[in-house]
C-alpha positions in Angstrom: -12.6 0.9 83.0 -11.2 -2.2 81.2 -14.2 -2.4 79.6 -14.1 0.9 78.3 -10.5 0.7 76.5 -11.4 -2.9 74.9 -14.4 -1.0 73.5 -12.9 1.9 72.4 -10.1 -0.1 70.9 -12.7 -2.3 68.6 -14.2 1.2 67.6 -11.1 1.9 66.3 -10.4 -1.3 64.6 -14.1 -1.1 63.4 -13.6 2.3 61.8 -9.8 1.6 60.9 -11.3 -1.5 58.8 -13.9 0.8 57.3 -11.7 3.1 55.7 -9.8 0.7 54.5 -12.7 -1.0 52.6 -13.6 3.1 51.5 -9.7 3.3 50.3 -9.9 0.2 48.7 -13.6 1.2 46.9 -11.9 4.7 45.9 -9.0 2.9 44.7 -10.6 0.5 42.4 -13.4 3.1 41.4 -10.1 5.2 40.2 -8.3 1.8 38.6 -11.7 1.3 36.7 -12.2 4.9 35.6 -9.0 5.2 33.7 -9.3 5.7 29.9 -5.8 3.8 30.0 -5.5 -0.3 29.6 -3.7 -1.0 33.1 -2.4 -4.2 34.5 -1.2 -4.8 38.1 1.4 -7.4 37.0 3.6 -9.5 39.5 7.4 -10.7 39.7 6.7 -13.6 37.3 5.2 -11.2 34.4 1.5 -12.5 35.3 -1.6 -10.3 35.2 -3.2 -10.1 39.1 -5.4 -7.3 38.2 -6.9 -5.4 35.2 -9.1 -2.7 34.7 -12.3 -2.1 32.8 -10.3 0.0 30.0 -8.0 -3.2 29.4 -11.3 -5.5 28.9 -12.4 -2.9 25.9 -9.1 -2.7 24.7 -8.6 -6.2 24.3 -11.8 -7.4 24.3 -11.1 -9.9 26.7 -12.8 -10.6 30.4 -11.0 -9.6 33.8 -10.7 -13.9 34.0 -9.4 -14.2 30.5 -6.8 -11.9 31.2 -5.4 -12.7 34.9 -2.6 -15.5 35.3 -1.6 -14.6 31.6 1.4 -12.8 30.7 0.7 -9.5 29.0 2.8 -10.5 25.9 0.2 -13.1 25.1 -2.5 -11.0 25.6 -0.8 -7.7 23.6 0.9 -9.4 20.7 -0.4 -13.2 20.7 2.9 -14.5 21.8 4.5 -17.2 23.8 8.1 -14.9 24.2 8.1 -11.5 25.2 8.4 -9.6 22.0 12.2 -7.3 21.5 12.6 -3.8 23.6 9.8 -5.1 26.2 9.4 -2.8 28.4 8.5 -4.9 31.0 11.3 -7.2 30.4 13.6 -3.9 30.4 11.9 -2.0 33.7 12.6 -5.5 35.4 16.6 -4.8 34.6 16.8 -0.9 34.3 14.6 -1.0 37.6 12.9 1.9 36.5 10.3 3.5 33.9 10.2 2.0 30.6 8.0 2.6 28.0 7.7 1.9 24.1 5.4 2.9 21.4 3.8 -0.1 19.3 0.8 0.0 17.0 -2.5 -2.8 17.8 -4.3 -3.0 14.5 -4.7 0.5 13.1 -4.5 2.2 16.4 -1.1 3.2 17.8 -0.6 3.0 21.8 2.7 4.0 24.3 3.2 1.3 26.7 4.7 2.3 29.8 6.3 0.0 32.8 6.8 1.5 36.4 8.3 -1.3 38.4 7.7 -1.3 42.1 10.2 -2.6 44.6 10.6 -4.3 47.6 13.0 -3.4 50.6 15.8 -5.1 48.9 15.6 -3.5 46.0 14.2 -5.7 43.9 10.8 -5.5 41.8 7.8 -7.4 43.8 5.3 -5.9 41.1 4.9 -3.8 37.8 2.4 -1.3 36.8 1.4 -1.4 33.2 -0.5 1.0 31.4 -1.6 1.4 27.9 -2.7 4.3 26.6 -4.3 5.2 23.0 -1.7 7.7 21.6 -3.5 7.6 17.5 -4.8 11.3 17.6 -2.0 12.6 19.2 0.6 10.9 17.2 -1.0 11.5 13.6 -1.2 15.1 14.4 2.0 15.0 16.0 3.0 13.2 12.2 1.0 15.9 10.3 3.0 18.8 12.0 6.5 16.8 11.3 5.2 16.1 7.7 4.2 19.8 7.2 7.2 21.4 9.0 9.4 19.2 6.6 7.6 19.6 3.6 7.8 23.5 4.5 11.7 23.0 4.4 11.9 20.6 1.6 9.9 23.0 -0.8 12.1 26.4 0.8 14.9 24.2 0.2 14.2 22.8 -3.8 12.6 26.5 -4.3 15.7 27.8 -3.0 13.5 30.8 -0.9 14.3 31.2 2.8 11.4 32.8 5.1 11.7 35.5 7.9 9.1 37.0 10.5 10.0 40.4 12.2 7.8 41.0 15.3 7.4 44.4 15.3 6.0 45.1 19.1 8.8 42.7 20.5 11.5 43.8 18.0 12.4 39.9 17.5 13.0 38.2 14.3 12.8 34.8 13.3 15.0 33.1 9.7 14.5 29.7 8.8 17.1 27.1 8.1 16.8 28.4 4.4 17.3 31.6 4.5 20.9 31.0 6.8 21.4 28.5 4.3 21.1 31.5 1.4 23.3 33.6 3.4 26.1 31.6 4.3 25.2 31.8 8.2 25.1 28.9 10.4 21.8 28.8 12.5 23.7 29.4 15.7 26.4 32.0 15.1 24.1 35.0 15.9 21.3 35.7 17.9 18.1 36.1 16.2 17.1 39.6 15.4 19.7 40.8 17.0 22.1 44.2 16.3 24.9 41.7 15.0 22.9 39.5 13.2 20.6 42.3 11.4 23.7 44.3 10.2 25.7 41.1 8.9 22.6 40.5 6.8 22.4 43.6 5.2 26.2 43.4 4.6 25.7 40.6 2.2 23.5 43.4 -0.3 26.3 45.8 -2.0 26.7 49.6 -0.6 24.4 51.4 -3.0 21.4 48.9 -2.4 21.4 49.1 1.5 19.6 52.4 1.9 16.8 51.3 -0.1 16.3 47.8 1.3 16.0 49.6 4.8 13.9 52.1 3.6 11.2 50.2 2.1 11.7 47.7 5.9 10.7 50.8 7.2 8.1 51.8 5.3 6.5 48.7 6.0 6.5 48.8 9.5 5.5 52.3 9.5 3.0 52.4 6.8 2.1 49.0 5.8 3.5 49.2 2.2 5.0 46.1 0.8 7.6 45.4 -1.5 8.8 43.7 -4.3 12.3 43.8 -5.1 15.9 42.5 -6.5 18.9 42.7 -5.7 22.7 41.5 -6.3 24.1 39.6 -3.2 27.0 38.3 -1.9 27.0 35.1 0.7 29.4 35.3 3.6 31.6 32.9 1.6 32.2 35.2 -1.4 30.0 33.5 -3.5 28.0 36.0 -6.1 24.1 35.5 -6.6 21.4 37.1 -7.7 18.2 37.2 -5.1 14.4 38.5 -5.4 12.7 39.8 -1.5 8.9 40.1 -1.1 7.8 41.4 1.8 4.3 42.3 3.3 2.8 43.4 6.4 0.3 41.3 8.8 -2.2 43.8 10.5 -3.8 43.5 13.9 -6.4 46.1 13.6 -4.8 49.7 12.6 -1.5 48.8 13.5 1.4 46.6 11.9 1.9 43.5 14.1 4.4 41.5 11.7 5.9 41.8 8.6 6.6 38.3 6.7 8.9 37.9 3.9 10.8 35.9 1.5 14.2 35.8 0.1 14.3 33.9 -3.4 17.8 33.0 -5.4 16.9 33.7 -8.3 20.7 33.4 -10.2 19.5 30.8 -12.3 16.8 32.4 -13.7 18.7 35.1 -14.2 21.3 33.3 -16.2 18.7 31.5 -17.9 17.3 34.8 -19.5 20.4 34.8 -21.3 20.8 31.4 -22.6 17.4 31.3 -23.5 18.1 31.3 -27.7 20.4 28.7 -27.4 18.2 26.2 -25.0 15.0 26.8 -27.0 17.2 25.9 -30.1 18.5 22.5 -27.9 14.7 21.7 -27.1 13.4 22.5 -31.2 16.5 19.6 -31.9 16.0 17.3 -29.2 11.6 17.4 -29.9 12.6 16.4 -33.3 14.9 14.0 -32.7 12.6 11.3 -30.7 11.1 8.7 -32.2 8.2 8.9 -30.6 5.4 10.7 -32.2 4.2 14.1 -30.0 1.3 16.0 -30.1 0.5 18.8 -28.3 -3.1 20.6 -28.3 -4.8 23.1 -25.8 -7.5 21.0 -23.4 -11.1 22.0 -23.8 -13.8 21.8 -21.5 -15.6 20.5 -24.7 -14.4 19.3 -28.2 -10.9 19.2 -29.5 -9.1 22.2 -30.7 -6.4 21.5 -33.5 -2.9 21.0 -33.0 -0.1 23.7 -31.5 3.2 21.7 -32.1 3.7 18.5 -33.6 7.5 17.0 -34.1 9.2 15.7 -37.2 8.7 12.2 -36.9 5.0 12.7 -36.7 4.8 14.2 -39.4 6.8 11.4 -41.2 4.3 9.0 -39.3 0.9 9.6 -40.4 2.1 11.1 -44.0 0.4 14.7 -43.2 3.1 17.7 -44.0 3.7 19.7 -40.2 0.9 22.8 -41.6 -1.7 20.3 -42.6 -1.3 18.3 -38.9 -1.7 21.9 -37.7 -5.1 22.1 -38.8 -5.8 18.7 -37.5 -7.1 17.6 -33.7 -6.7 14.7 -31.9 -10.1 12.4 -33.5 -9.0 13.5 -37.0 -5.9 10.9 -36.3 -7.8 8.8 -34.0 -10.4 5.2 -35.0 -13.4 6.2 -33.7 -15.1 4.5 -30.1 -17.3 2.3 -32.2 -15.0 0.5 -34.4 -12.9 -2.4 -32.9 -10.0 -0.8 -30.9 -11.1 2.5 -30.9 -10.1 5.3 -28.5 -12.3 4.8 -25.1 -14.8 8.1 -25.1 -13.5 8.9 -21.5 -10.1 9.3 -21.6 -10.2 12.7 -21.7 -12.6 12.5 -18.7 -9.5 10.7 -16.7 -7.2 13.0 -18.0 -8.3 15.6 -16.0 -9.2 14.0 -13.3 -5.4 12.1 -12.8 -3.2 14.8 -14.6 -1.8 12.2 -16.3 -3.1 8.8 -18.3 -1.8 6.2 -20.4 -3.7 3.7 -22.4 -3.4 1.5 -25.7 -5.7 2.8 -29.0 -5.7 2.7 -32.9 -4.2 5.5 -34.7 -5.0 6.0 -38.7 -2.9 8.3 -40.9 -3.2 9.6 -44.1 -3.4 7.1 -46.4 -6.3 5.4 -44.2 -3.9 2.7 -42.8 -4.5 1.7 -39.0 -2.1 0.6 -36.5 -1.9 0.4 -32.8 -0.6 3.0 -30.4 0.2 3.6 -26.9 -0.3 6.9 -25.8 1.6 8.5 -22.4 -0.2 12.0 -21.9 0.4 14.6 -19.3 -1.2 18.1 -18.5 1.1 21.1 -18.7 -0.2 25.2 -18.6 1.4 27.4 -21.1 0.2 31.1 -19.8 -1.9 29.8 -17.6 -4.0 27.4 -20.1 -4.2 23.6 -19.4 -2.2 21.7 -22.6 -2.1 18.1 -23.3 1.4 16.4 -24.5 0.9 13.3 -25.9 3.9 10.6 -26.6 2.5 8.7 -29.1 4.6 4.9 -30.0 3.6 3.1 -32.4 3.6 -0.8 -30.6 2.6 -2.9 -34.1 6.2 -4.7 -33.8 5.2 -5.0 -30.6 1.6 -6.2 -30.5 3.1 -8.8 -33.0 5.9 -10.1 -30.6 3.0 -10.1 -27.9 0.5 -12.5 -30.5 3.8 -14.5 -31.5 4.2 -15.3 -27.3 0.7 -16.2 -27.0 0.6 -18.8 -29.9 4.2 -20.0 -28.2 2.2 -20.5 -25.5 -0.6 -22.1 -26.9 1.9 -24.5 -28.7 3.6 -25.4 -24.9 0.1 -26.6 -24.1 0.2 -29.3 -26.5 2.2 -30.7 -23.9 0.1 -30.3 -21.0 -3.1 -31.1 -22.9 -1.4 -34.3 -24.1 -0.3 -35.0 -20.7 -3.7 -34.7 -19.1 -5.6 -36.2 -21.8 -3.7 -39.3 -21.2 -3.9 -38.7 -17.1 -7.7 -37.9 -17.4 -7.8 -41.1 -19.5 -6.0 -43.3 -17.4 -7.9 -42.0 -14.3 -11.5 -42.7 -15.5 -10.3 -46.7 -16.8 -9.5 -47.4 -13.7 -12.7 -46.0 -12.2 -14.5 -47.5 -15.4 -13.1 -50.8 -14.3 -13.8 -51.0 -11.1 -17.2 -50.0 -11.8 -18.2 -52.8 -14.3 -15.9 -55.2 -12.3 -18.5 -54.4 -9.5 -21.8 -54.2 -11.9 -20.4 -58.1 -13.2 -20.2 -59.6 -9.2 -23.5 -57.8 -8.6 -25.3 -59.8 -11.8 -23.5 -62.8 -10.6 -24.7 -62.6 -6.8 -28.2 -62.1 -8.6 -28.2 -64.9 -10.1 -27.4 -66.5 -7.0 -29.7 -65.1 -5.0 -27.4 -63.3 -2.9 -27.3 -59.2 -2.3 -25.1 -57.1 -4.2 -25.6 -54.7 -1.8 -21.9 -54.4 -1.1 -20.3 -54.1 -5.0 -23.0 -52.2 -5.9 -22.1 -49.4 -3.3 -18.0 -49.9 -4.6 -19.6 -49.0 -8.0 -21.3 -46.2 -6.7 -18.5 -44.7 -4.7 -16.2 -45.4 -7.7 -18.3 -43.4 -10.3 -18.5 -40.5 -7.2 -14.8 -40.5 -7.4 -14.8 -40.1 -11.2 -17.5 -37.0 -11.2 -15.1 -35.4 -8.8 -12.4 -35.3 -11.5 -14.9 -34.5 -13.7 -16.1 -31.5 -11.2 -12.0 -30.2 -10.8 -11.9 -30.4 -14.9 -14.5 -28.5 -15.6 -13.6 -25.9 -12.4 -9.7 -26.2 -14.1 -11.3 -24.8 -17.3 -13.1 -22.2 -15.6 -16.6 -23.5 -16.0 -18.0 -23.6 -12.3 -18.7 -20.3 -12.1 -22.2 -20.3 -10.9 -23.2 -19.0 -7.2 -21.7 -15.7 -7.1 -22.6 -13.0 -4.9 -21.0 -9.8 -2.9 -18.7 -11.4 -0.1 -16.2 -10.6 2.2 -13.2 -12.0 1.1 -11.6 -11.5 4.6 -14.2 -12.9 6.7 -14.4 -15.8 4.1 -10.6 -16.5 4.5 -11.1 -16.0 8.2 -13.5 -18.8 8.9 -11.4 -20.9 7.2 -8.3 -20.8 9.7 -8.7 -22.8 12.2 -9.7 -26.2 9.8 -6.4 -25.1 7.6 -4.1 -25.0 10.7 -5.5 -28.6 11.5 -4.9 -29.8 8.6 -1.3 -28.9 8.3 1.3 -30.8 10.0 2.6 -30.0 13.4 5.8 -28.7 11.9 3.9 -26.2 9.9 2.7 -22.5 11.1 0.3 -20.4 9.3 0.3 -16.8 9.9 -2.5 -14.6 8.6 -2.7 -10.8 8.4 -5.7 -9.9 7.3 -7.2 -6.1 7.6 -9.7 -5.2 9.5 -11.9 -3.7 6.9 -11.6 -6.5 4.2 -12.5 -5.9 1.1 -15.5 -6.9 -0.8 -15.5 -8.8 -4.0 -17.8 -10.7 -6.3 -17.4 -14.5 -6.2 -18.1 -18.1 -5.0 -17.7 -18.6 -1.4 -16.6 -22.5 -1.8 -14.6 -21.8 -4.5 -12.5 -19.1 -2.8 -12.1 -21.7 0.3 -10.9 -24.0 -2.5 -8.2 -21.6 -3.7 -7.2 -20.4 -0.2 -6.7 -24.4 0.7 -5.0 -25.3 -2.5 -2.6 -22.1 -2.3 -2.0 -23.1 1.5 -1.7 -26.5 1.0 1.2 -25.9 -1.8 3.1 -23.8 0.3 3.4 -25.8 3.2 3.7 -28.9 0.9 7.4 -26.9 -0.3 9.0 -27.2 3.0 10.8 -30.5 3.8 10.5 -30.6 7.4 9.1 -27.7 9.2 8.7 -23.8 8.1 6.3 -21.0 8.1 3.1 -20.0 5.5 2.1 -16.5 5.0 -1.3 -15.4 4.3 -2.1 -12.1 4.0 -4.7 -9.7 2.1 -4.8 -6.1 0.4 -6.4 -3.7 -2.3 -3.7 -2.6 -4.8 -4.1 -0.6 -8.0 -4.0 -2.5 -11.2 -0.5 -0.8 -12.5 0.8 -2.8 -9.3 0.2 -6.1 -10.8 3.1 -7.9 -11.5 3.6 -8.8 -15.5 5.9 -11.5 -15.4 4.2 -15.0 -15.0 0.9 -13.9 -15.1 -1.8 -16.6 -15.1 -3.7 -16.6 -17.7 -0.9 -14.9 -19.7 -3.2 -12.8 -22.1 -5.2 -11.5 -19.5 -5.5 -7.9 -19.4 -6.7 -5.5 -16.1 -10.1 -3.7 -16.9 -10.5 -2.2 -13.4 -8.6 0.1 -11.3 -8.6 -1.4 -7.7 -7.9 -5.1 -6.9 -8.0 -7.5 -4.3 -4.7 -9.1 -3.6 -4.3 -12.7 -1.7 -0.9 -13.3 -1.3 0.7 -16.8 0.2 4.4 -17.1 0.9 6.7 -19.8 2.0 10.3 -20.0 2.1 10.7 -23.4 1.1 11.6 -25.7 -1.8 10.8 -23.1 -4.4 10.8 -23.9 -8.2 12.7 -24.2 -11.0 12.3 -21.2 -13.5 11.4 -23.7 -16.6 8.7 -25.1 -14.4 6.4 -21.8 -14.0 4.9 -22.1 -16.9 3.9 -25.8 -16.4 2.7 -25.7 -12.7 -1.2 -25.3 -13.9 -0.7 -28.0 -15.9 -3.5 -30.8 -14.8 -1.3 -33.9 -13.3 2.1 -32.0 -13.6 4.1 -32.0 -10.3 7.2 -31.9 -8.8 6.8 -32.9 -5.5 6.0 -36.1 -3.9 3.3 -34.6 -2.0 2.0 -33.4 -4.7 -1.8 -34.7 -6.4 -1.8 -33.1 -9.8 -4.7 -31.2 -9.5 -4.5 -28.8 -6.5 -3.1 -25.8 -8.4 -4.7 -26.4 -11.9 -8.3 -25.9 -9.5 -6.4 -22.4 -8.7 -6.2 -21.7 -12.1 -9.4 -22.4 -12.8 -11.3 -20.8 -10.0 -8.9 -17.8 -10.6 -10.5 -17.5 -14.3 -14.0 -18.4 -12.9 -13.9 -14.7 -11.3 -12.5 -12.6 -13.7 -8.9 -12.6 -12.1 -5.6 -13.3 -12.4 -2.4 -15.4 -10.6 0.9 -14.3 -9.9 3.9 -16.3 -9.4 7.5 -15.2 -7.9 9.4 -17.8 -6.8 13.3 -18.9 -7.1 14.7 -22.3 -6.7 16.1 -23.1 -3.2 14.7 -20.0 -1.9 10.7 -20.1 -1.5 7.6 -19.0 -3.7 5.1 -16.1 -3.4 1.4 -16.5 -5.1 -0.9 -13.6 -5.7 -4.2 -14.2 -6.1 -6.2 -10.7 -8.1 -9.9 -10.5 -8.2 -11.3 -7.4 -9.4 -12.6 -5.0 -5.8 -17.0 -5.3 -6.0 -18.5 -2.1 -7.6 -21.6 -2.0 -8.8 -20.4 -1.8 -12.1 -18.9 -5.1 -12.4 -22.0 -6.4 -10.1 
């Protein structure tokens, strides 16, 4: 019988350790099979287990990932980041979650801690789940719901919906608004809050707005009507109702209507003399040339309206400009500075353009413009009105800056002619020291092996300063081809941070879908090192470099020290590599000089790091930005047009 029991007792233990091992199986089968990212994380804030959604998520292994703590693994960092969640469930003691975005997805992170019998947390659950559809429609509704209310409220029109099975009505914040009502002083649709709205209309116009309700419940007939009304508060105005019905087979389900203030327009009717008089003086009195003319699908048709001073202008009386179109007052495409033959094209795709042309008047004379256009519709017909300035005072301030500039350069050229010569004597030297020992040692009967390798390493030094010259004037510009400008900055990381100082961190944001530019791949590498190296080079003792990259539109560019100064955008989307430090900064009379060749200001500094900028910047058709104040840090901006295969 003893034999029995003991037996029937390791049965159970047999089949009590079974289904554990089955729980355990279902358990883990369920862990893996979750579309959510979840850790099993312990009292210390390390991983102890992860599931197969975390390893796609993070594109890191089950062994990567255990022992770590889930701020290194989520956000790259040593500290947990501010409003953990883990950090607060392990205070709160219970559920915490947050909502944080991992490249251009956006995820809810939520923290269940579990406790022990005392109370306290022995382990945390962590879970990550992928929130991006959910939130951008969630951010679609909120956008449209307030763009609803933004437009009801600049329109000044207020919406209702009558429900005419359930009798219910529904106002928006509007339409109260109109009234006078607050939102929550009456119940919606109600006896109350139907008959205080109808109060606002005066006696007399009551039976007919209910009448014409009713026939559109009834019958289906809409309306279209005005009326005088009177806000809760007293206040007169003037308001216009349009109502129609929403059918669900032969019957009436809704009716949906607006209520529109219309007391301005109203009052406008009658000071409509006196502000079309105000807009005849004010057109006249700009000094600004304006034309305005109807847009054709093809060809030009002659002007409608022209002002005073456009008249005065181009030397044309106001009925001979009336017979006139736009290329009667315009040089034509083919002579130099001529009006681009698709600007109209861009007109009506954008709406709106502005550009720089030649304008001739009368008399034949020439002279340069810059035109701001826009598209208006008088009855329902597309217009163009075009601010014409005339920029010759201007185009001549803008020649005198450049031939200022030129004459600064005297300066820098001086300076590096006497650097370049300085620098290739003492290579020179060395070299036919070198060359003389090796003709002695000949004569001797000794090798000159030895000198004859210092003469060869000193004329290798010399064609580098030869190559960074010619790549300062923009001259290496061979090797290009469609790259990644991303992925090329990338795979230079790892030898920049190992070449900085210990004191120095780099951070790089770089987007995931990079964008793709014409260029040289070592030359790029060159800048990126030479812009990095500068920045760190600003800080005294320790500090932080930025890297970053996006596509910005060229109106975006920043004027002011620009580099080259007369260069001009000729695309529409660029490439912008921006580096950023917060340290030493420089002096405003030093921008212009910091291309220079040999000119520097730091101690660090080698003379030739950012004139190499300059001229790798020029090498692809771009242009450099700088933004810096003393004491206070610099930021670089690096444009390169975006690759099309236009300017392939």
């Amino acid at each position: 019988m003893k034999l029995l029991f003991k037996k029937i007792r390791s049965l159970r233990r047999s089949a009590a350790k079974n289904q554990i091992l089955n729980s355990e199986k279902e358990f883990y089968s369920a862990f893996n099979a979750m579309k959510s990212a979840v850790w099993i994380i312990d009292k210390d804030h390390c991983i102890v287990k992860s599931n197969n959604a975390a390893e796609r998520l993070f594109n890191r292994s089950n062994l990567e990932m255990i022992g770590k703590k889930c701020w290194q693994i989520v956000h790259g960092a040593d500290q947990p980041v501010k409003n953990c969640p883990l950090i607060k469930a392990g205070q709160s003691l219970q559920q915490e979650s947050i909502e944080l975005q991992i490249n251009d997805r956006w995820f809810e992170v939520v923290v269940d801690p579990i406790l022990n019998s005392k109370g306290k947390p022995s382990k945390f659950i962590h879970i990550i789940t992928d929130i991006t559809e959910s939130k951008r429609t969630s951010d679609k509704l909120e956008r449209s719901q307030q763009l609803l209310a933004n437009a009801q409220r600049l329109a000044k029109t207020g919406g209702w919906e009558w429900n005419v099975e359930h009798q219910k009505m529904y106002w928006t914040k509007e339409l109260y608004r109109l009234h006078g009502f607050e939102p929550t002083e009456y119940e919606s649709g109600s006896f109350e809050h139907i008959n205080a709205s109808l109060e606002c209309y005066n006696p007399e116009d009551r039976p007919k707005i209910l009448s014409a309700f009713h026939q559109c419940e009834k019958k289906g007939i809409g309306y279209d009507l005005e009326f005088e009304f009177q806000k809760s508060s007293g206040e007169k105005k003037w308001i216009k109702t349009v109502v129609e019905p929403i059918w669900k087979g032969d019957k009436v389900e809704k009716i949906v209507g607006n209520v529109m203030d219309i007391t301005e327009s109203k009052s406008a009717k009658d000071k409509l003399v006196v502000q079309s008089e105000r807009i005849k003086t004010f057109f006249n009195s700009i000094n600004d040339a304006i034309f305005i003319h109807p847009l054709k699908q093809e060809g030009f048709a002659p002007f409608v309206e022209v002002n005073d001073i456009a008249c005065k202008r181009y030397g044309y009386t106001y009925d001979e400009l009336m017979n006139l179109s736009a290329p009667d007052i315009t040089v034509k495409p083919d002579v130099k500075g001529g009006a681009k033959p698709n600007c109209r094209n861009k007109l009506r795709e954008e709406a709106g353009l502005a550009f720089e042309t030649f304008h001739i008047k009368k008399s034949g004379e020439t002279f340069p413009v810059e035109i701001n256009s826009n598209i208006f519709y008088q009855n329902g017909k597309p217009h163009i009105l075009a601010v014409v300035r005339d920029i010759t005072d201007r185009k001549k301030m803008e020649e005198l800056q450049i031939q200022n500039w030129h004459l600064k350069k005297q300066e820098s050229l001086s300076r590096m002619a006497g650097a370049i010569a300085h620098h290739f004597n003492n290579h020179l030297m060395g070299i036919m020291g070198n060359l003389e020992l090796s003709l002695k040692l000949i004569e001797l009967e000794k090798s000159p092996r030895d000198n004859l390798m210092k003469a060869m390493q000193l004329a290798q030094k010399a064609s580098e300063v030869n190559g960074l010259m010619l790549t300062y004037l923009g001259k290496n510009n061979s090797g290009k081809m469609k790259i990644d400008i991303g992925k090329i900055c990338s795979m230079i990381m790892p030898l920049l941070r190992a070449s900085l100082s210990g004191n120095i961190v780099l951070q790089a944001n770089f987007p995931a879908q990079s964008p793709m530019i014409y260029g040289n791949v070592n030359q790029i590498q060159q800048l990126v090192t030479n812009l990095v190296t500068n920045a760190a080079e600003s800080y005294q003792k320790k500090g932080t470099v930025y890297l970053s990259l996006k596509t910005v539109l060229s109106n975006e560019i920043p004027e002011k020290y620009r580099f080259p100064v007369d260069w001009r955008p000729d695309r529409n989307e660029y490439v912008c590599l921006e580096t950023a430090d917060f340290g030493c900064g420089i002096e405003e009379q030093n921008i212009e000089k910091i291309f220079d060749p040999f000119f520097s200001t730091k101690a660090a500094g080698r003379g030739l790091d950012l004139p190499v900028v300059l001229g790798i910047v020029q090498a692809n058709n771009g242009v450099i930005t700088v933004n810096s104040k003393y004491g206070e840090g610099s930021t670089f901006q690096f444009f390169v047009p975006v690759a099309t295969k236009q300017n392939s």
